[in-house]
N, CA, C and O atoms as a DFTB+ gen file, in Angstrom:
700 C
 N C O
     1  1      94.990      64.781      89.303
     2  2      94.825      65.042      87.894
     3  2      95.478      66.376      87.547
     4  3      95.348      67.382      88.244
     5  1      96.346      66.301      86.177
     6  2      97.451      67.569      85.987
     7  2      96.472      68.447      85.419
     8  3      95.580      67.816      84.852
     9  1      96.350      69.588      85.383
    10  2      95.468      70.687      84.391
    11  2      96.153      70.278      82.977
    12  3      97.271      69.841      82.703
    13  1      95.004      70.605      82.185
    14  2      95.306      70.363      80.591
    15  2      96.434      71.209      80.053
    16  3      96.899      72.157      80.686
    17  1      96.897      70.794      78.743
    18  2      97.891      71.920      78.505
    19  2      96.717      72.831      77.908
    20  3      97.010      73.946      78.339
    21  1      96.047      72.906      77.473
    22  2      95.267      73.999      76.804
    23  2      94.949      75.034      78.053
    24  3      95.249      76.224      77.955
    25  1      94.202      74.392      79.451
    26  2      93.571      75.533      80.407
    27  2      95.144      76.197      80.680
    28  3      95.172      77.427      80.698
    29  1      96.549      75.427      80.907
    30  2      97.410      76.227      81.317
    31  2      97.900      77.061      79.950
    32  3      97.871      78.265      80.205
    33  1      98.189      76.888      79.047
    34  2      98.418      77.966      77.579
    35  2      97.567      79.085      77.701
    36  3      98.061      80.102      77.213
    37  1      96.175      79.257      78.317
    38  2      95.009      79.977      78.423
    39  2      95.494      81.325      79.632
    40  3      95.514      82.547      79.490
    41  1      95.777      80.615      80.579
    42  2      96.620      80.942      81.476
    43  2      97.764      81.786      81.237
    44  3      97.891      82.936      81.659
    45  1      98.735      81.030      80.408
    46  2      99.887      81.921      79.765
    47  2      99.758      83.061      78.963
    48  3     100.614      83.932      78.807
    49  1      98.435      83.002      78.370
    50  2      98.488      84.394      77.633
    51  2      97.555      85.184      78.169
    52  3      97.382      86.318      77.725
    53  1      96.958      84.779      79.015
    54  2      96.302      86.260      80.021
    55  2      97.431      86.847      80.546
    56  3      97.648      88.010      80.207
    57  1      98.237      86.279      81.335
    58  2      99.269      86.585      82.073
    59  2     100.202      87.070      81.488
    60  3     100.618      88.087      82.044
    61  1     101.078      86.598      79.994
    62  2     101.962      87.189      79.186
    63  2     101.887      88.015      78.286
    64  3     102.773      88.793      77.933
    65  1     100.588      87.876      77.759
    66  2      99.629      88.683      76.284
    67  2      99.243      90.042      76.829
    68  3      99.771      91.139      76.647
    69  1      98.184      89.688      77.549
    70  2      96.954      90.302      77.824
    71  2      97.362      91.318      78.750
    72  3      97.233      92.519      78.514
    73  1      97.905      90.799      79.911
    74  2      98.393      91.940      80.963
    75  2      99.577      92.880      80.629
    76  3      99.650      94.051      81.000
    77  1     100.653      92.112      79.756
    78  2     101.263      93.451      79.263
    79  2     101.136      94.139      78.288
    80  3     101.992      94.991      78.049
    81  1      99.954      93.955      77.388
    82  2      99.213      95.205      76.780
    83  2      98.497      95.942      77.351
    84  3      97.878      96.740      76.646
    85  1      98.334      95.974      78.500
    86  2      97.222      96.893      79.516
    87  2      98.340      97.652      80.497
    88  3      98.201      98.764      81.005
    89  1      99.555      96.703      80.637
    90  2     100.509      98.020      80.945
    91  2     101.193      98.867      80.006
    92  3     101.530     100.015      80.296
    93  1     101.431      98.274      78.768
    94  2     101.887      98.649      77.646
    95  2     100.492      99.798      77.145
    96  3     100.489     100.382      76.061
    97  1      99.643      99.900      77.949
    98  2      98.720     101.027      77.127
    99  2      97.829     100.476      75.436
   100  3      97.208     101.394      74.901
   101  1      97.802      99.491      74.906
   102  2      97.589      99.507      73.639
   103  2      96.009      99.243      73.949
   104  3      95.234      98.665      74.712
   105  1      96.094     100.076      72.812
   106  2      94.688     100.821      72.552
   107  2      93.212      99.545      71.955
   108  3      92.001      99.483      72.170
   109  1      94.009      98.891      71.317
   110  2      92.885      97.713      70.417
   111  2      93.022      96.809      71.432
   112  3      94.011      96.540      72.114
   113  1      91.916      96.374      71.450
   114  2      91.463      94.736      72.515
   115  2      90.636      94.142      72.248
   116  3      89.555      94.644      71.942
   117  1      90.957      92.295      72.279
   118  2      90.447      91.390      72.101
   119  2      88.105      91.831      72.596
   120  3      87.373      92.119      73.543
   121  1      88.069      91.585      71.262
   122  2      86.479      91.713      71.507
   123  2      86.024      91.104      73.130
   124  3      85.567      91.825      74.017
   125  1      86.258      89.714      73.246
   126  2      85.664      89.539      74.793
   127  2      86.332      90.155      75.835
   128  3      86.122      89.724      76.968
   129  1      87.240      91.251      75.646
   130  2      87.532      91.623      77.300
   131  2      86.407      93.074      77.375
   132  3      85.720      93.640      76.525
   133  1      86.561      93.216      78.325
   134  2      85.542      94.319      78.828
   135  2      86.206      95.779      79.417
   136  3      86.964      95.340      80.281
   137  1      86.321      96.928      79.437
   138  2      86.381      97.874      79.843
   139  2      86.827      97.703      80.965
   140  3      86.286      96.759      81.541
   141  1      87.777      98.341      81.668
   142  2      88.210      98.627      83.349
   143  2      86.751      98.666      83.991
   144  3      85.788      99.105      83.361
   145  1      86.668      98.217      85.171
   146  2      85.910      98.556      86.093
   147  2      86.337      98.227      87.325
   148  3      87.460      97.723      87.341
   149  1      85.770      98.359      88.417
   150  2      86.075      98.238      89.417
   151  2      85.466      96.835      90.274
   152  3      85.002      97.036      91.396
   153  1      85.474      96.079      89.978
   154  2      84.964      94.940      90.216
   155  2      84.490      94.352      91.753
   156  3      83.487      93.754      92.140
   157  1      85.692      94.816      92.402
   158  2      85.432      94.042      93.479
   159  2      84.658      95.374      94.313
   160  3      84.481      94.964      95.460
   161  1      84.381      96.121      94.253
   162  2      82.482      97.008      95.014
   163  2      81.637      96.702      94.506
   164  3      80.630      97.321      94.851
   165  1      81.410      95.569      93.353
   166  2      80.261      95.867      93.018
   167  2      79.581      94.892      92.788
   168  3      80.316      94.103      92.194
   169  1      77.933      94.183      92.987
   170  2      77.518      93.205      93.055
   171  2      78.117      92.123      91.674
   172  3      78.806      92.791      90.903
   173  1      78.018      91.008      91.350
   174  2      78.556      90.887      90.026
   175  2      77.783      90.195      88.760
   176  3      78.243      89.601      87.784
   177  1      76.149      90.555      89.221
   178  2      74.972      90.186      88.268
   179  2      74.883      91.728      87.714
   180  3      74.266      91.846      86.655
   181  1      75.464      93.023      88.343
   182  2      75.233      94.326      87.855
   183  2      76.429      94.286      86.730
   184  3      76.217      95.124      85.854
   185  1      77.120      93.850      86.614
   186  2      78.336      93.468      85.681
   187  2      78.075      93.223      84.030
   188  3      78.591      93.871      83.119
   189  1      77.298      92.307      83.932
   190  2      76.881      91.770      82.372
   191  2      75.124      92.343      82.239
   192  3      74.206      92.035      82.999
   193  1      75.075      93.042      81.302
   194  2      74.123      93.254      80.379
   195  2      72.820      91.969      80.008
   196  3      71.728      92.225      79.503
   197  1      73.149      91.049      80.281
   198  2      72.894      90.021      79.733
   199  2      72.281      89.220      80.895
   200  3      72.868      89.293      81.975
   201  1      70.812      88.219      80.775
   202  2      70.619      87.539      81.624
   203  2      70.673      85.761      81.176
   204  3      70.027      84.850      81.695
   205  1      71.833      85.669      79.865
   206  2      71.764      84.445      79.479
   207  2      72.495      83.695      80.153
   208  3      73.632      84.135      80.324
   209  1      72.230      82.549      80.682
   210  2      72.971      81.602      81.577
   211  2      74.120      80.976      80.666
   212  3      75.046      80.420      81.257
   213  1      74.133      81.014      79.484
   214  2      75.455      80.488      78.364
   215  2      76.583      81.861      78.837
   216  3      77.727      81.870      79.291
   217  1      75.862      82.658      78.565
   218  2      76.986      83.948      78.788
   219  2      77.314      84.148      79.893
   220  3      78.497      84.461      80.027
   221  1      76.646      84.084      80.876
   222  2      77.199      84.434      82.265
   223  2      77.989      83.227      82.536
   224  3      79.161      83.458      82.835
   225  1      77.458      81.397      82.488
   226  2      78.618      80.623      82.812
   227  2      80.250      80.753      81.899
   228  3      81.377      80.485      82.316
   229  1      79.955      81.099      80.981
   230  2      81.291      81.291      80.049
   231  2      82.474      82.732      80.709
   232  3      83.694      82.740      80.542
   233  1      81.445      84.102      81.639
   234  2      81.850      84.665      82.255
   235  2      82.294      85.558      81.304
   236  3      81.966      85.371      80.132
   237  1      83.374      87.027      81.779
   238  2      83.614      88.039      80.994
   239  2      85.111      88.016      81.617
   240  3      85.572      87.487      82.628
   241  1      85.588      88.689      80.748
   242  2      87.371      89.345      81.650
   243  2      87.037      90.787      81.754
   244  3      86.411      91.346      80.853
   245  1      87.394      91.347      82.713
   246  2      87.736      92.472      83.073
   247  2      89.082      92.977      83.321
   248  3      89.906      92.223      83.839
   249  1      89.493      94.565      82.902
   250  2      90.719      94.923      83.306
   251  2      90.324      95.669      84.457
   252  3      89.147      95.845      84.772
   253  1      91.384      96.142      85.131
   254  2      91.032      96.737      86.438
   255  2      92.466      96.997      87.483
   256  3      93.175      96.235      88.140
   257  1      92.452      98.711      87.204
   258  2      93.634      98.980      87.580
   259  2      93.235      99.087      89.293
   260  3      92.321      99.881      89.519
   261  1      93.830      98.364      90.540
   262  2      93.803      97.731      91.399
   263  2      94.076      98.866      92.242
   264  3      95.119      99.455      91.958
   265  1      93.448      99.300      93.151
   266  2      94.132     100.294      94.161
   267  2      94.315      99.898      95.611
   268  3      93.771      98.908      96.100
   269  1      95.010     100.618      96.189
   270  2      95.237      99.882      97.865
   271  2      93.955      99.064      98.319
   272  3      94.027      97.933      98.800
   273  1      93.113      99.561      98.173
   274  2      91.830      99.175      98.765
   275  2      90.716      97.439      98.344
   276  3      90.036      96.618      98.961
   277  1      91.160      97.707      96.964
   278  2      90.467      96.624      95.879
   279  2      90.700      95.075      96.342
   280  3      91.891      94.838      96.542
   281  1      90.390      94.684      96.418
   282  2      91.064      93.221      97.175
   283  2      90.824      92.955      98.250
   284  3      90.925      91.836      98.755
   285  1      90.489      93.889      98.737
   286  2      90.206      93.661     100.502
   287  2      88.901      93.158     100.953
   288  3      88.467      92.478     101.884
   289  1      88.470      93.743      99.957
   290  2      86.819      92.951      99.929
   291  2      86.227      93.113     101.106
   292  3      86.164      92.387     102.099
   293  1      85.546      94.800     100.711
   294  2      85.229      95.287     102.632
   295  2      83.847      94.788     101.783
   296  3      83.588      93.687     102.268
   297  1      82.885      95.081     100.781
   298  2      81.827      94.028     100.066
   299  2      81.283      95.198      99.025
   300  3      81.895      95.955      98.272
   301  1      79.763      95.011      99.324
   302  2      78.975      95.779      98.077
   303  2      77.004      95.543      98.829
   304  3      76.425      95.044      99.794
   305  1      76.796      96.087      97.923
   306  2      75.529      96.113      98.777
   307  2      74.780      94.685      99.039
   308  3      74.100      94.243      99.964
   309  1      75.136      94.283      98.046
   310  2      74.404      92.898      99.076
   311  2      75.390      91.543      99.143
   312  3      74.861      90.441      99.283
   313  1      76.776      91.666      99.041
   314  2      77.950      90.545      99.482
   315  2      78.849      90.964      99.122
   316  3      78.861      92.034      98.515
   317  1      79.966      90.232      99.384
   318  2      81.509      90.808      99.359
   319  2      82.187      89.679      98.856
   320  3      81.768      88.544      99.086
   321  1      83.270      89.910      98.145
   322  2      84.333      88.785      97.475
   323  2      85.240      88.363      98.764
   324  3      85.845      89.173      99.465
   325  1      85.230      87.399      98.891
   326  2      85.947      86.431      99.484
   327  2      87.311      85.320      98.957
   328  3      87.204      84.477      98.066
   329  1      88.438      85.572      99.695
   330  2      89.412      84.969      98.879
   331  2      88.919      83.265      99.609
   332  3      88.408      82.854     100.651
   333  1      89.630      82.491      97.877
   334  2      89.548      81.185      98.248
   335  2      90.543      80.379      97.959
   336  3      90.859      80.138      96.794
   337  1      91.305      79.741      99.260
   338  2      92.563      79.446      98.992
   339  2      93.875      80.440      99.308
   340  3      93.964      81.237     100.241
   341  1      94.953      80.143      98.175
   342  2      96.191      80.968      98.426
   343  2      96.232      81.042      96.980
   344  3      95.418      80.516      96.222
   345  1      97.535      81.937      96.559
   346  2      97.523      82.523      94.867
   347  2      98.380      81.372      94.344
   348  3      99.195      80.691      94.966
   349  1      98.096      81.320      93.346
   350  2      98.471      79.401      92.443
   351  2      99.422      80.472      91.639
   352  3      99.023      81.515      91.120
   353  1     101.214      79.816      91.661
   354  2     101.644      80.532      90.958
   355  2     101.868      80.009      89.262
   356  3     102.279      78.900      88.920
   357  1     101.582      80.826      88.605
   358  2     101.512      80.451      86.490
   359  2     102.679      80.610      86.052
   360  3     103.386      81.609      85.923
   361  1     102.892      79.012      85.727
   362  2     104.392      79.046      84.918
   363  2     104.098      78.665      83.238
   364  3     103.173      77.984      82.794
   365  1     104.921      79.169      82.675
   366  2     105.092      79.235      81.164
   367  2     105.176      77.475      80.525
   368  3     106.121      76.826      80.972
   369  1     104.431      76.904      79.742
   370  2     104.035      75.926      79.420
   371  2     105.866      75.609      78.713
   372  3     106.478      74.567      78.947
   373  1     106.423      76.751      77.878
   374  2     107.047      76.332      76.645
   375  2     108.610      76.419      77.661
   376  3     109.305      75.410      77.781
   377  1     109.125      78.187      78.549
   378  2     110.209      77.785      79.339
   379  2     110.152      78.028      81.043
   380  3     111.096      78.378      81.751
   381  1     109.054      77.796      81.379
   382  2     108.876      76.992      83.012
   383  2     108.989      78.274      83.507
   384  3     109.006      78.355      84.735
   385  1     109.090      79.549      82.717
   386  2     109.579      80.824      83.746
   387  2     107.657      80.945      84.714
   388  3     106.529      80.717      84.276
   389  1     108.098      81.350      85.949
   390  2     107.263      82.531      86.412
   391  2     106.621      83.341      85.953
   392  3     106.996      84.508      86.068
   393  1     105.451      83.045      85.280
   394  2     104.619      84.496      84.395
   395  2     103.789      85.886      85.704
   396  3     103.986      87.090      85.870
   397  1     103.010      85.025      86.259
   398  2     102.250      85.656      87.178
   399  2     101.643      84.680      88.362
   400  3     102.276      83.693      88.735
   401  1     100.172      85.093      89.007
   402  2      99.759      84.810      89.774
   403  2      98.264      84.570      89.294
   404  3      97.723      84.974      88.265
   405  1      97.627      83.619      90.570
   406  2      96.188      83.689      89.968
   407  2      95.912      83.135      91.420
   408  3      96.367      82.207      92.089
   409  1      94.614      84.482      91.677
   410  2      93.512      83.994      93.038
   411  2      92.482      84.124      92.639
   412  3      92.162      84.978      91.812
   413  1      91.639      83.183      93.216
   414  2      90.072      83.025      93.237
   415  2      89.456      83.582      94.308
   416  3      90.041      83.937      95.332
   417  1      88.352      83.665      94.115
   418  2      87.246      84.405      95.141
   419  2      85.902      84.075      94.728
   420  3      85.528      83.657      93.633
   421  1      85.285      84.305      95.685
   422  2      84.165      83.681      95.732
   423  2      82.995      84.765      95.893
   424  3      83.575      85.648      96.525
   425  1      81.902      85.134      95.720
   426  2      81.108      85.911      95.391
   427  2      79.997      85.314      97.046
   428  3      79.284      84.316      96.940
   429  1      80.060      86.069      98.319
   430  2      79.078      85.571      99.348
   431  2      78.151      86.640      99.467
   432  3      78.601      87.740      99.787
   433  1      77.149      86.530      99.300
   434  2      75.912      86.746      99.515
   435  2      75.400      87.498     101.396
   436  3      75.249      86.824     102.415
   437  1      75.310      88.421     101.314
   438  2      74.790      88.418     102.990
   439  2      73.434      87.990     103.210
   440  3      72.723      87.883     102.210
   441  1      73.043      87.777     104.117
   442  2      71.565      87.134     104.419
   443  2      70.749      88.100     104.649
   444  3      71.068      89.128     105.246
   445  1      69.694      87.869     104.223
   446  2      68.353      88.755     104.067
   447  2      67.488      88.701     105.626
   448  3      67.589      87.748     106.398
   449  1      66.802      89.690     105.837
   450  2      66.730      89.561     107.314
   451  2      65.750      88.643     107.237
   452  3      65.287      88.422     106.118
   453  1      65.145      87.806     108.558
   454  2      64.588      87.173     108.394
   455  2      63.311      87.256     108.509
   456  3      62.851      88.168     109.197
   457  1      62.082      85.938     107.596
   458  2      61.160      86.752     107.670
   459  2      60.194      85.238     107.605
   460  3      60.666      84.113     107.775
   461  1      58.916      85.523     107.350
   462  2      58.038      83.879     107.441
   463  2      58.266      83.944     105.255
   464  3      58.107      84.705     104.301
   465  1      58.676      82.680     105.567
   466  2      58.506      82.743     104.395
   467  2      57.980      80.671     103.825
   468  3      58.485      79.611     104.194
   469  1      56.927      80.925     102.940
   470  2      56.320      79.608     102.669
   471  2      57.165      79.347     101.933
   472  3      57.946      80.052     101.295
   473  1      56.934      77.642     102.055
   474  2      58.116      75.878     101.627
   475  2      58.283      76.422     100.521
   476  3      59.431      76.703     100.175
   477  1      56.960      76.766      99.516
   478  2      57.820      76.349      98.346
   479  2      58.794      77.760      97.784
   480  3      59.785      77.543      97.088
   481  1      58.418      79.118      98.144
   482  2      59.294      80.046      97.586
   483  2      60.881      79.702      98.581
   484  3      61.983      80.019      98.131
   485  1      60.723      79.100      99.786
   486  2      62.073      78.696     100.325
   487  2      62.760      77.530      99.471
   488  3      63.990      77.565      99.442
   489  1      62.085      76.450      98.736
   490  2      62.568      75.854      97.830
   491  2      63.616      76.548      97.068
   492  3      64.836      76.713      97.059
   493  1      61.863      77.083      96.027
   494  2      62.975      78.012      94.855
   495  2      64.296      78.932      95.230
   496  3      65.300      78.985      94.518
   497  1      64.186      79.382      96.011
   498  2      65.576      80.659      96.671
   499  2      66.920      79.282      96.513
   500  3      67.833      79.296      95.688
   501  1      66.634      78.081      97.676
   502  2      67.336      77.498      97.517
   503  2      68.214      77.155      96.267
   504  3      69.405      77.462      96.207
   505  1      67.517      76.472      95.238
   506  2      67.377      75.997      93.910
   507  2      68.190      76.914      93.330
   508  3      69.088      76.465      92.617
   509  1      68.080      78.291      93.483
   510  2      68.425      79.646      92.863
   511  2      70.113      80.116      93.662
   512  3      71.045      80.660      93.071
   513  1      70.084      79.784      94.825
   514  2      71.192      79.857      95.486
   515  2      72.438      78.990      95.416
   516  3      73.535      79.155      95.950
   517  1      72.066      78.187      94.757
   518  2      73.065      76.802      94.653
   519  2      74.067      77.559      93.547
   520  3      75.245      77.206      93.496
   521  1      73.642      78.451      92.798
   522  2      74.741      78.541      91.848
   523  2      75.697      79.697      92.674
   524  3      75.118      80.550      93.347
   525  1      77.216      79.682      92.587
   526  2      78.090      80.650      93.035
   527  2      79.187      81.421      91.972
   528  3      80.012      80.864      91.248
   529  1      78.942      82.784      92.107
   530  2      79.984      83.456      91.139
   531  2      81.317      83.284      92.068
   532  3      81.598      83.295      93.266
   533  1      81.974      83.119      90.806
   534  2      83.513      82.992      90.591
   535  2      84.449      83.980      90.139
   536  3      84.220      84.339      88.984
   537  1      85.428      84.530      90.684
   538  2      85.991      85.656      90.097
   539  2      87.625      84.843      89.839
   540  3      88.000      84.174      90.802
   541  1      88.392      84.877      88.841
   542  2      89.653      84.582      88.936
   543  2      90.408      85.476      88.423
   544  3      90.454      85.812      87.239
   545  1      91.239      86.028      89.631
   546  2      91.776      87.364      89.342
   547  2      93.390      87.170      89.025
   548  3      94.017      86.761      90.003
   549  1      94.276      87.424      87.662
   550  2      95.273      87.118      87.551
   551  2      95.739      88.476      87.491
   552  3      95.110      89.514      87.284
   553  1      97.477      88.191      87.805
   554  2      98.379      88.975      88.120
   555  2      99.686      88.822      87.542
   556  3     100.013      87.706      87.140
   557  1     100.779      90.164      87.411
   558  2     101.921      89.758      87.204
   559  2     102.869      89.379      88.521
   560  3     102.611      90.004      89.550
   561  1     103.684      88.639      88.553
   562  2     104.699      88.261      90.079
   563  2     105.058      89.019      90.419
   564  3     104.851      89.234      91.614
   565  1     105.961      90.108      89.544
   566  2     106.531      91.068      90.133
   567  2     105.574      92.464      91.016
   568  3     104.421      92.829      90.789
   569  1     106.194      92.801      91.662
   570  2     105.212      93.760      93.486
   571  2     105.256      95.155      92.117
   572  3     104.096      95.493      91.882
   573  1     105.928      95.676      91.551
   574  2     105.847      96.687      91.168
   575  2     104.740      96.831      90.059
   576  3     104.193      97.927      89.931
   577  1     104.320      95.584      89.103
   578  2     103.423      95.490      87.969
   579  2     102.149      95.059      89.053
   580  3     101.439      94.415      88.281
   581  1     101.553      95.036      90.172
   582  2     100.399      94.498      90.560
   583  2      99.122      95.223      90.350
   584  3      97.961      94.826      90.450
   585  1      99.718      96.629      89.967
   586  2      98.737      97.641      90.169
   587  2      97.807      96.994      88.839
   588  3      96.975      97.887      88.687
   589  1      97.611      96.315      88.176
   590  2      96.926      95.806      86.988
   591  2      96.879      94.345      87.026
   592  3      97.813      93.547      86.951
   593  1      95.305      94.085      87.190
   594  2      94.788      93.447      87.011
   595  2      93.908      92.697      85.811
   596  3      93.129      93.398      85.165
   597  1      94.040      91.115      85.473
   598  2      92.427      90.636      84.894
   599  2      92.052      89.972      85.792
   600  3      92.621      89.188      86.552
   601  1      90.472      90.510      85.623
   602  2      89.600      89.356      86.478
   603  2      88.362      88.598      85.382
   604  3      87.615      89.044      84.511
   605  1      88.556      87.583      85.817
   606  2      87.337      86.864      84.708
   607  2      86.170      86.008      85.879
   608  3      86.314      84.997      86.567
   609  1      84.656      87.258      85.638
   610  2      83.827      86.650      86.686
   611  2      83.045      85.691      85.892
   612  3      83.057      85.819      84.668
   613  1      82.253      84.585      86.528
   614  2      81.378      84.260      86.492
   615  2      80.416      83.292      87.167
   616  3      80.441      83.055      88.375
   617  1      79.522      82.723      86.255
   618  2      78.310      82.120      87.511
   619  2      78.634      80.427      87.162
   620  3      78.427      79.938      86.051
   621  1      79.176      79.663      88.333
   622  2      79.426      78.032      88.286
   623  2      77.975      77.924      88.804
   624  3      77.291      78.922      89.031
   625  1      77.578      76.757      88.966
   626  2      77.050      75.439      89.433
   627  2      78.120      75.188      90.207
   628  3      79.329      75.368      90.060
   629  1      77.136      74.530      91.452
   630  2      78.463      73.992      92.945
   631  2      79.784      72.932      91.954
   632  3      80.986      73.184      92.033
   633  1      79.170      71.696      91.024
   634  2      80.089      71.105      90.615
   635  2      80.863      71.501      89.914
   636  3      81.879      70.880      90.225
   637  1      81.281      72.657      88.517
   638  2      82.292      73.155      87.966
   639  2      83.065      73.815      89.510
   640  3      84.201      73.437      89.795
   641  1      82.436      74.652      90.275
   642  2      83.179      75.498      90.770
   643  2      84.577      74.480      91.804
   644  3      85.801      74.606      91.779
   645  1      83.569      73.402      92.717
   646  2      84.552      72.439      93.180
   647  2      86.167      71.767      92.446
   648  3      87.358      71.713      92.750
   649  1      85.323      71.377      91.411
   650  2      86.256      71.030      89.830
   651  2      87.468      72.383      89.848
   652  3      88.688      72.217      89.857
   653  1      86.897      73.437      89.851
   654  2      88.111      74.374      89.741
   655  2      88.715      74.633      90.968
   656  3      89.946      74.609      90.978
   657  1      88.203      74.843      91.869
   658  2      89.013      74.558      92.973
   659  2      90.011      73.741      93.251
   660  3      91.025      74.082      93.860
   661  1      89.760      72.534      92.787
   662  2      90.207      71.602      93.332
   663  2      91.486      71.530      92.055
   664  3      92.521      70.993      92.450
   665  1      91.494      71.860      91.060
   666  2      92.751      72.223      90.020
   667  2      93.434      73.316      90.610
   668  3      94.618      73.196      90.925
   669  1      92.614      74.697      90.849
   670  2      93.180      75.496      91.741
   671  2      94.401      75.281      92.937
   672  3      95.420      75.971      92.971
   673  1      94.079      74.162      93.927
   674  2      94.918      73.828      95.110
   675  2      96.090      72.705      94.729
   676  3      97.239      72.645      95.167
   677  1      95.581      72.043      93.997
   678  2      96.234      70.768      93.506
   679  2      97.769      71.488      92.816
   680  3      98.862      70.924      92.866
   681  1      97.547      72.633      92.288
   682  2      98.610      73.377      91.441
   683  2      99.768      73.904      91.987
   684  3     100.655      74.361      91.265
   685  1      99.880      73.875      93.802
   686  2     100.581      74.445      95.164
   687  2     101.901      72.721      95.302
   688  3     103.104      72.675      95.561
   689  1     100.682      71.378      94.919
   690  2     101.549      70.809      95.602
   691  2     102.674      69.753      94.228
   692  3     102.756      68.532      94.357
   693  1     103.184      70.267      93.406
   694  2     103.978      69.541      92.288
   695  2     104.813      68.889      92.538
   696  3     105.390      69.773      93.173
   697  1     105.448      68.090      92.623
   698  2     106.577      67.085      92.681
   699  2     107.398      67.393      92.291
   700  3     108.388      66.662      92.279
């Protein structure tokens, strides 16, 4: 199944819009993006203000000027971003050029030490664990513009996140 033209147009203007006004410096920005931060140290429920499950699945963009280190995903206090896959490269809907790049990552959790714990709060944890944050971090192609980043996190359900994955990899093998 091809990605829609709408998710790839969406695509095109993070990558063509969005990222070269953040190298371009301009000062006014789209109400939903968010302030630079540093994203990948830091847990990513400490991220949004907000504990609404509409807002967190819809997720935020972040800018985030990228340093040697950022990406490497040594973690944060309680998990580390994990790459998933290889970088899906974003071509221009209207003339096929090369805009940028886009990798996913995955938000893993380290394990809590272990301890006795009764069925049913092991239920709920479960229940509670099933959902996984998503980070999709886009880029420009060229090595010299990488230092700038968007990342847009948020919280899937196992089935959206598969769903994007699976558009994610599918995008490597075109005819």
């Amino acid at each position: 199944m091809m990605k829609s033209r709408r998710d790839q147009s969406i695509e095109d203007a993070i990558v063509a819009n969005y990222l070269k006004m953040m190298i371009d410096n301009v000062i006014v920005w789209p109400r939903h993006f968010l302030r630079s931060q540093d994203v990948y140290c830091k847990n990513p429920w400490t991220l949004f203000v907000t504990g609404d499950p509409m807002v967190l699945q819809a997720g935020g963009y972040f800018f985030v000027n990228r340093s040697v280190n950022s990406g490497k995903t040594d973690g944060c206090e309680h998990g580390c971003w994990r790459i998933v896959g290889r970088d899906k490269v974003i071509k221009s809907v209207t003339t096929g050029k090369i805009l940028g790049l886009k990798k996913v990552y995955k938000f893993c959790k380290t394990e809590e030490p272990r301890s006795f714990i009764k069925f049913v709060e092991k239920e709920k944890r479960r229940a509670r664990d099933k959902r996984i944050w998503v980070m999709e971090e886009y880029r420009f192609a060229s090595a010299w513009k990488q230092d700038y980043v968007i990342c847009k996190i948020r919280l899937l359900d196992p089935l959206p996140f598969e769903y994007m994955l699976s558009h994610h990899i599918r995008g490597y093998y075109k005819w």
